[in-house]
C-alpha positions as CSV (number, residue, x, y, z in Angstrom):
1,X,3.7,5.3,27.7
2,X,2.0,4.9,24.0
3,X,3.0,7.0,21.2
4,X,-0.5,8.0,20.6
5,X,-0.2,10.0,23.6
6,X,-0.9,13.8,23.3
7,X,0.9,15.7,25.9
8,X,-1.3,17.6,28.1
9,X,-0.5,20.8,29.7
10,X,0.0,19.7,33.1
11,X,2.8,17.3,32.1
12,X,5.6,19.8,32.4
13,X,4.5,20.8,35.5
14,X,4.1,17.6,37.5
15,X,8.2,16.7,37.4
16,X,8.5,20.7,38.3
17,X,6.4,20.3,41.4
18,X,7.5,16.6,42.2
19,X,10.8,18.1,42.3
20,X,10.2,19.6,45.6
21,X,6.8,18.6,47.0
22,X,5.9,15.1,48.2
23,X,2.3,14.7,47.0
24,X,0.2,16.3,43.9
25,X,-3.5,15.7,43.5
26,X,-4.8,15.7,39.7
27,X,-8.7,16.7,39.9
28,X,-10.8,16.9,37.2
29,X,-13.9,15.9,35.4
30,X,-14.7,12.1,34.9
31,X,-12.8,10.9,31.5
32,X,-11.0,14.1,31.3
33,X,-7.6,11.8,31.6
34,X,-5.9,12.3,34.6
35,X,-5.3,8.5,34.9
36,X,-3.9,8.4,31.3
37,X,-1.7,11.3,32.2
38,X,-1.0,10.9,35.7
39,X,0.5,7.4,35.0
40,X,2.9,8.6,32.8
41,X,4.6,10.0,35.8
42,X,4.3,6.8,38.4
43,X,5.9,3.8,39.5
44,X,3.2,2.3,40.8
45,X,-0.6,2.4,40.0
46,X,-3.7,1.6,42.3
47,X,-6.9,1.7,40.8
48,X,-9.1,2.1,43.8
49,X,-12.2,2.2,41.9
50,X,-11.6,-1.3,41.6
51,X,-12.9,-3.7,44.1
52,X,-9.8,-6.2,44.0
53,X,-7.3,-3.4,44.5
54,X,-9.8,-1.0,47.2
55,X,-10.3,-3.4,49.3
56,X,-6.8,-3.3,51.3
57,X,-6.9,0.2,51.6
58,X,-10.6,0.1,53.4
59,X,-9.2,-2.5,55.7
60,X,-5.6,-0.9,56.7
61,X,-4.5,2.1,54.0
62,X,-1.7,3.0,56.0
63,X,-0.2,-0.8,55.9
64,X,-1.8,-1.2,52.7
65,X,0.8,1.5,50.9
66,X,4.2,0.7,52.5
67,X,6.7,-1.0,50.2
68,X,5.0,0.2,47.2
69,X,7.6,2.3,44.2
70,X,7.1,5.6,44.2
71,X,5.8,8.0,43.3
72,X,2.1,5.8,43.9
73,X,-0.6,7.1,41.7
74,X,-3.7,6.3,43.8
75,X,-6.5,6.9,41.3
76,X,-10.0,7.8,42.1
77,X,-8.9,8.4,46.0
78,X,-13.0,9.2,46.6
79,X,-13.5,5.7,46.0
80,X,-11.9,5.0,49.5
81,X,-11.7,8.5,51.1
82,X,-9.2,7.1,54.1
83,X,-6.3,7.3,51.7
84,X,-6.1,10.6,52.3
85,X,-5.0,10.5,56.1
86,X,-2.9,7.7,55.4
87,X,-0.8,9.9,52.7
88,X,-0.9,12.4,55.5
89,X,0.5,10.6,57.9
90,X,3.1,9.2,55.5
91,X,3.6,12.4,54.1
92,X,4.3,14.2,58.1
93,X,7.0,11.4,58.8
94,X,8.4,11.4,55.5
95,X,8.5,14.2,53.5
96,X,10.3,13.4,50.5
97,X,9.3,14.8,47.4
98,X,8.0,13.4,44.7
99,X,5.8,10.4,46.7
100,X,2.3,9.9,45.9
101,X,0.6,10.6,42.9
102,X,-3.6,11.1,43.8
103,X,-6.0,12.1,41.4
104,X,-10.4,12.5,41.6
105,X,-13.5,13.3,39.7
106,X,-15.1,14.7,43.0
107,X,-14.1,18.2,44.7
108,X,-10.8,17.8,47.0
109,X,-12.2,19.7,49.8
110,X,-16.0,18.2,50.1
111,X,-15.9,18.7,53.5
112,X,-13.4,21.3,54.8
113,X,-13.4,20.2,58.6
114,X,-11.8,17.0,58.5
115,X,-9.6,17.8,54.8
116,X,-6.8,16.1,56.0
117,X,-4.9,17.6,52.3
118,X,-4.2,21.0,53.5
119,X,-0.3,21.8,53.2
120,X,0.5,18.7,52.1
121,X,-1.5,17.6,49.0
122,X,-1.0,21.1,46.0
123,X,-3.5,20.3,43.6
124,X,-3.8,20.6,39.8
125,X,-6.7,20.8,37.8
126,X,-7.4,18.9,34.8
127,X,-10.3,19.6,32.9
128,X,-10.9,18.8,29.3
129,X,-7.8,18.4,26.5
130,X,-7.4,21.8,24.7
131,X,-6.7,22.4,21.0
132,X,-3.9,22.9,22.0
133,X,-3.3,20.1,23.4
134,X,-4.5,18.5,20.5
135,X,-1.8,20.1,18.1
136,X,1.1,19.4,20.2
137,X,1.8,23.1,21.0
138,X,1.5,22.4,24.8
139,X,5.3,24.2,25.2
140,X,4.6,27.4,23.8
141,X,3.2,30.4,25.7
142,X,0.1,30.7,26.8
143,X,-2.2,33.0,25.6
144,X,-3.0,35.3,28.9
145,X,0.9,35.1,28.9
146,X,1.4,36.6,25.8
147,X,-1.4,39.2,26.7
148,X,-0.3,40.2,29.9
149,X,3.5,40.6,28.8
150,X,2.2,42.9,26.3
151,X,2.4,41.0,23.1
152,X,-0.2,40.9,20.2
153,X,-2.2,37.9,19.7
154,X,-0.6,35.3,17.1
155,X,-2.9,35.3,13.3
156,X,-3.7,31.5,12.9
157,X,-2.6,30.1,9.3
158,X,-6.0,28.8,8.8
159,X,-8.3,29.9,11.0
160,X,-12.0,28.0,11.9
161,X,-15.0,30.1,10.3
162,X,-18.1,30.2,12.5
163,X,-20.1,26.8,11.6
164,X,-15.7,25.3,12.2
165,X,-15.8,26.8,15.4
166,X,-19.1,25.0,16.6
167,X,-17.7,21.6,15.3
168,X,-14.7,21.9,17.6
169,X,-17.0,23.0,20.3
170,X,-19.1,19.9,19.6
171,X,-16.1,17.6,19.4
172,X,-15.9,18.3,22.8
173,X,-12.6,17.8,24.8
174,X,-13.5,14.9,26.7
175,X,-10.3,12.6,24.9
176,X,-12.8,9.6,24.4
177,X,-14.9,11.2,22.2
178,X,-12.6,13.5,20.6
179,X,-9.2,11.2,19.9
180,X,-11.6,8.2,19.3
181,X,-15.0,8.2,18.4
182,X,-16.9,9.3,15.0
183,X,-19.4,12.1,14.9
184,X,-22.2,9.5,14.7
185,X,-20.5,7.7,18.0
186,X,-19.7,11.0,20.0
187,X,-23.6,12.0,20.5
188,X,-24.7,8.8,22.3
189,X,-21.3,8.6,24.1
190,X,-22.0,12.2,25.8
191,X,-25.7,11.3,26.5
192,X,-24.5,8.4,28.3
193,X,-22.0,10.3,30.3
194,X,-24.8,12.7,31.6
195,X,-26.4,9.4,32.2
196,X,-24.1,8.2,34.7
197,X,-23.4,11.7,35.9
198,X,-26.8,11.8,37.0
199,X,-27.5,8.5,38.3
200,X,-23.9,6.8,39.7
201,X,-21.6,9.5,40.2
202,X,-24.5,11.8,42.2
203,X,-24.2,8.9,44.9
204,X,-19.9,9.3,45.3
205,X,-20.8,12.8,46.8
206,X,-24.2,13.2,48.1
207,X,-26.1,10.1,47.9
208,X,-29.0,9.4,45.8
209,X,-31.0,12.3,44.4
210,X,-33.8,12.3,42.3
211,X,-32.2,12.1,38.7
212,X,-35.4,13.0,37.0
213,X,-35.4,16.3,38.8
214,X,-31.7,16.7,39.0
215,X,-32.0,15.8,34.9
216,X,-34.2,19.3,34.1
217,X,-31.7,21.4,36.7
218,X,-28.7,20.5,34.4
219,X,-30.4,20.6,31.1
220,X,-31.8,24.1,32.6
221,X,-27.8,24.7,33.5
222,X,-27.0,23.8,29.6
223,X,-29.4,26.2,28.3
224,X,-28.0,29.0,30.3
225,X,-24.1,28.2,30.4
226,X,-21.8,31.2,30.2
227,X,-24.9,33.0,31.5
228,X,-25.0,35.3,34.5
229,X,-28.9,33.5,35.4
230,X,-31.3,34.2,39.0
231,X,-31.2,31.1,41.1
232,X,-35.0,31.7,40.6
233,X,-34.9,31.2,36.4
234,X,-33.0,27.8,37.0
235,X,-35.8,26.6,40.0
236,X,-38.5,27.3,38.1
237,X,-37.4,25.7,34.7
238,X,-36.3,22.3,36.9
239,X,-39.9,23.1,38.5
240,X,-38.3,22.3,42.3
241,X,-37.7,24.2,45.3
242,X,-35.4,26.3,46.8
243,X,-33.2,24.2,49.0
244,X,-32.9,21.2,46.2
245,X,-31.8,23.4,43.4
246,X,-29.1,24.8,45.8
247,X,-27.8,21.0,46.5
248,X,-27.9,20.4,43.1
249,X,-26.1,23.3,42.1
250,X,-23.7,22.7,44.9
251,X,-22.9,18.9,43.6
252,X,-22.6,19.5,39.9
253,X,-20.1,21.7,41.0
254,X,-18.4,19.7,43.0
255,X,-18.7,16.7,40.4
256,X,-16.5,19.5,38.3
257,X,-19.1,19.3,35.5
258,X,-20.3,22.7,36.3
259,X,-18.1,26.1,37.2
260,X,-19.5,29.4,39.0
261,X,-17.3,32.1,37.8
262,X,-17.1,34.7,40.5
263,X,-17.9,38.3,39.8
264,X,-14.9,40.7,40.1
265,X,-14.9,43.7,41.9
266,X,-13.1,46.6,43.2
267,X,-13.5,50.0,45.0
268,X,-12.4,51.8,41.5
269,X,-16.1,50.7,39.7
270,X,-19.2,51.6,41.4
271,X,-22.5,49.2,41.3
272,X,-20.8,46.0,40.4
273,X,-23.2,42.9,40.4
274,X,-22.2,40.0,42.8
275,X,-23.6,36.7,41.0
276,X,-21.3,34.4,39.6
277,X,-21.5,33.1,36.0
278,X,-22.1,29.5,35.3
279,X,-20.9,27.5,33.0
280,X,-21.1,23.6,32.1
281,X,-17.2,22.7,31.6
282,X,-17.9,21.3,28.2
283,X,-19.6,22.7,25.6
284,X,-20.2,19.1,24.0
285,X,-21.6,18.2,27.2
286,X,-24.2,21.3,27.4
287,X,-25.2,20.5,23.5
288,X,-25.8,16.9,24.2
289,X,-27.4,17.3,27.5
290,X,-30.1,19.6,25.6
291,X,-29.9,17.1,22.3
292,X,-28.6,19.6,19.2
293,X,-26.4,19.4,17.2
294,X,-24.7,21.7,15.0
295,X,-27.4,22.4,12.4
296,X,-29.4,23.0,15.3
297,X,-26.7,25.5,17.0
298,X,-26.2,27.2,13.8
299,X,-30.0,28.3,13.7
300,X,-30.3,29.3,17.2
301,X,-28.8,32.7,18.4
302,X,-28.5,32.9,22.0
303,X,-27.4,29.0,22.5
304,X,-24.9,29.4,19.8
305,X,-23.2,32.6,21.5
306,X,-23.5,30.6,24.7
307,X,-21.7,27.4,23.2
308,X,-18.8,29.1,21.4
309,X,-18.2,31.4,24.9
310,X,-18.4,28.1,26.8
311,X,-16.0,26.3,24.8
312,X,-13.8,29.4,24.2
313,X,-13.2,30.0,28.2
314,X,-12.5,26.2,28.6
315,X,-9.7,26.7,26.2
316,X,-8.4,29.5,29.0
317,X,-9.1,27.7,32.1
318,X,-7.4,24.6,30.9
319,X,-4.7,26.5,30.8
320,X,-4.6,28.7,34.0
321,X,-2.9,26.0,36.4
322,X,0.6,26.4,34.0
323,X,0.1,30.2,32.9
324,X,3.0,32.4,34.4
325,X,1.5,35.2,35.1
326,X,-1.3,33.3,37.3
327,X,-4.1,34.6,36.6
328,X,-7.6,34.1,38.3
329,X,-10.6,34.3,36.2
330,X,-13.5,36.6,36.9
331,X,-16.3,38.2,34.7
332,X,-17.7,41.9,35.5
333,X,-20.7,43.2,35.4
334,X,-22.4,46.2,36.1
335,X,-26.3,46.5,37.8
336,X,-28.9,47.0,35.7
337,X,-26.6,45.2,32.9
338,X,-24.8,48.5,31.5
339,X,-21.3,47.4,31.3
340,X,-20.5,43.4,31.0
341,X,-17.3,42.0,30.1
342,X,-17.0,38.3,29.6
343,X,-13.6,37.6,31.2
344,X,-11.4,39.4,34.0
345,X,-7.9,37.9,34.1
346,X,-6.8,39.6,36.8
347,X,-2.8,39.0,37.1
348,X,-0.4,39.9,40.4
349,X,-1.0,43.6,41.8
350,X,-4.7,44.0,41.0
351,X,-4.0,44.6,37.2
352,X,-5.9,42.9,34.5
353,X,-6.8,41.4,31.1
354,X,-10.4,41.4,29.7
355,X,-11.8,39.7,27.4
356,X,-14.7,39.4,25.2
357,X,-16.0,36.8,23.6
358,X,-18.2,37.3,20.3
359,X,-20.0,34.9,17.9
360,X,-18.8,37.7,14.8
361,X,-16.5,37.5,12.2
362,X,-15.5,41.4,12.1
363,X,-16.0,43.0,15.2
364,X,-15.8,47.1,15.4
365,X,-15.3,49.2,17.7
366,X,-18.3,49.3,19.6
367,X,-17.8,45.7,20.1
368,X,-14.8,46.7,22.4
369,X,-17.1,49.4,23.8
370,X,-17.1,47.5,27.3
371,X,-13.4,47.0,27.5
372,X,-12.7,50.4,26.5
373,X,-14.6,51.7,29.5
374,X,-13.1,49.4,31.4
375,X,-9.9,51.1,30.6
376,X,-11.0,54.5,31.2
377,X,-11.6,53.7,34.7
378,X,-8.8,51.3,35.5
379,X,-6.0,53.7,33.9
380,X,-3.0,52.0,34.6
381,X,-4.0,48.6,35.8
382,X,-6.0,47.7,32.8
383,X,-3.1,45.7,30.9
384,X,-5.0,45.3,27.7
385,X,-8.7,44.1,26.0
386,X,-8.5,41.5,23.6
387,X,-12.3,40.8,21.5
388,X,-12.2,36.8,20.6
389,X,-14.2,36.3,17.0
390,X,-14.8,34.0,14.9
391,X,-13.0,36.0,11.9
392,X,-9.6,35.5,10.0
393,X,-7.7,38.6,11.6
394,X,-6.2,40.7,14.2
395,X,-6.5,44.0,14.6
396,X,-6.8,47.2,16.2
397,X,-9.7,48.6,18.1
398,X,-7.9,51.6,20.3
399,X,-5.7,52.3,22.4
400,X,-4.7,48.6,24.3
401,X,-7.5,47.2,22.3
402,X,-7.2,44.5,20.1
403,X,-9.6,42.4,17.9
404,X,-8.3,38.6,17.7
405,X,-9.2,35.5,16.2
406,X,-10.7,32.8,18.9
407,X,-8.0,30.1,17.4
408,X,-5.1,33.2,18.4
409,X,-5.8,31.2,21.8
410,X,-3.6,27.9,20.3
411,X,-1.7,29.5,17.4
């Protein structure tokens, strides 16, 4: 433990869980910190993307973990994937809680047949550190809390203006870049990681692709994150084929670099589209990946409503694993593109928050003009619409309708 540690989310919920379960794995994206945090919470550390410490495990895991202190924090597990049945097998015949510690830059359940996890490994994401993280204010409510138990949305003291919100969402929340590195530093540290994404990491899940090719997929991703895009739009702008820009898509996701929001529906809306919407899990990431910076953002329309809805839903998602009200996130939209609404938190029962999210500093009403319909037909169920902008204030917009400043999220 180090004083310059920033509490993250998750760390009141491990000791919950360890309480009463006997293994927890931490999953996130590469550098997102789940060793940094994860140790704070372990005995004993194995670092099994490491050669001197993997090496026992590939010969004998389950000899190679007895007599350790618990809990064990086995870092990296893909790094030598029999861990995992040798945790099971130690979990089945001793099912203390509060054991073993795992945590992963890679998917949990790669291959769903042979997941030896299920029932005995609860997982936690942990994707980039929050600004709310960041202020220390990791204790208070979350926001879809205070939403969905009918609050108003907290007015920050000093709220971002637009050009402030694209300098935290090119910060990003990767910790390395963000806790330690200079502007100057932070742009070639980012190019770097989609360096390695695309040339080491590819090969932990799938092998060796062609990173050239995988290269224009993800930049192709970037330029349409928080984007409801045709499988077709992101072939043809990588230039490949079908079946390769369906693996690709398939192991950025699974690398957790990516996300493929689902589409929410129910028998109460008629004509609902099915696609998911994708985002890149870090705006930084997306910026870097397509080589702008903020001036650049600033002057371009579309990508800067794509960046500050990007980095605005990674603030929520961070946040979902230790959110009461357990939300799961959706987007909605409607065929043909009359209705959209950004997010769907849709809570226990089938009721919901929505959400927009709008590169504006005074929204009106027909900003809200989506969620308003969206309560029209939902009557009961539709908890409340909350419009995120890039203004000072909160306010009113109609009945269950409320106008909020994007930092209202971490105030």
């Amino acid at each position: 433990m180090t004083e310059s540690y920033l509490e993250r989310s998750i760390d009141a919920l491990i000791p919950r869980l360890f309480a009463e379960l006997p293994a927890l794995l931490i999953v996130g994206p590469r550098a997102s910190g789940k060793t940094t945090t994860a140790t704070r919470h372990a005995r004993t550390v194995v670092r099994l993307d490491t050669v001197a410490e993997a090496t026992a495990f590939r010969a004998d895991p389950d000899s190679a973990l007895r007599g350790l202190a618990e809990p064990i924090l086995l870092d990296e597990w893909q790094a030598v994937p029999g861990v995992l049945g040798a945790v099971k097998r130690s979990v089945d015949e001793d099912p203390r809680p509060g054991r073993f510690l795992l945590t992963g830059s890679v998917r949990a359940d790669l291959d769903a047949q042979t997941w030896p996890g299920t029932g005995r490994l609860v997982r936690i994401p942990l994707f980039g550190m929050t600004v709310r993280e960041e202020l220390g204010r990791t204790r208070a409510p979350t926001f879809l809390d205070v939403i969905s138990g009918g609050g108003r949305p907290a007015e920050p003291d000093d709220p971002p203006d637009l050009r402030g919100y694209v300098t935290l969402a090119l910060r990003s929340g990767f910790p390395e870049p963000l806790l330690r590195l200079s502007a100057a530093t932070r742009e070639p540290w980012l190019e770097s990681y989609v360096n390695q994404l695309l040339t080491r990491d590819v090969e932990l899940v799938e092998g060796r692709r062609d990173p050239a090719r995988l290269g224009r997929y993800f930049e192709a991703l970037s330029l349409n994150t928080a984007g409801v895009v045709a499988d077709a739009t992101l072939r043809q702008a990588a230039g490949i084929a079908r079946d390769t820009a369906t693996g690709y898509d398939r192991l950025l996701r699974n690398l957790l670099v990516t996300e493929a929001m689902p589409a929410w529906t129910t028998n109460r809306l008629k004509r609902l589209a099915r696609t998911p919407k994708r985002y890149v899990v870090d705006a930084a990431l997306a910026a870097a990946t397509l080589r702008v910076g903020e001036n650049a953002v600033m002057r371009d329309g579309d990508l800067l409503g794509r960046l500050i809805e990007t980095f605005t839903t990674a603030q929520l998602r961070a946040e979902i694993p230790v959110t009461a009200a357990r939300p799961r996130l959706f987007h909605l939209r409607q065929e043909h593109g009359r209705h959209e609404v950004d997010i769907v938190a849709e809570l226990g029962g089938g009721s919901v928050v929505a959400l927009e999210i709008k590169a504006d500093a005074g929204p009106d009403r027909s900003a809200a003009r989506h969620l308003a319909w969206m309560r029209d037909q939902l009557g009961d169920r539709f908890v409340a619409g909350v419009v995120l902008h890039t203004g000072p204030r909160v306010y009113g917009l109609g009945e269950r309708l409320t106008a909020a400043p994007i930092a209202s999220i971490w105030s």
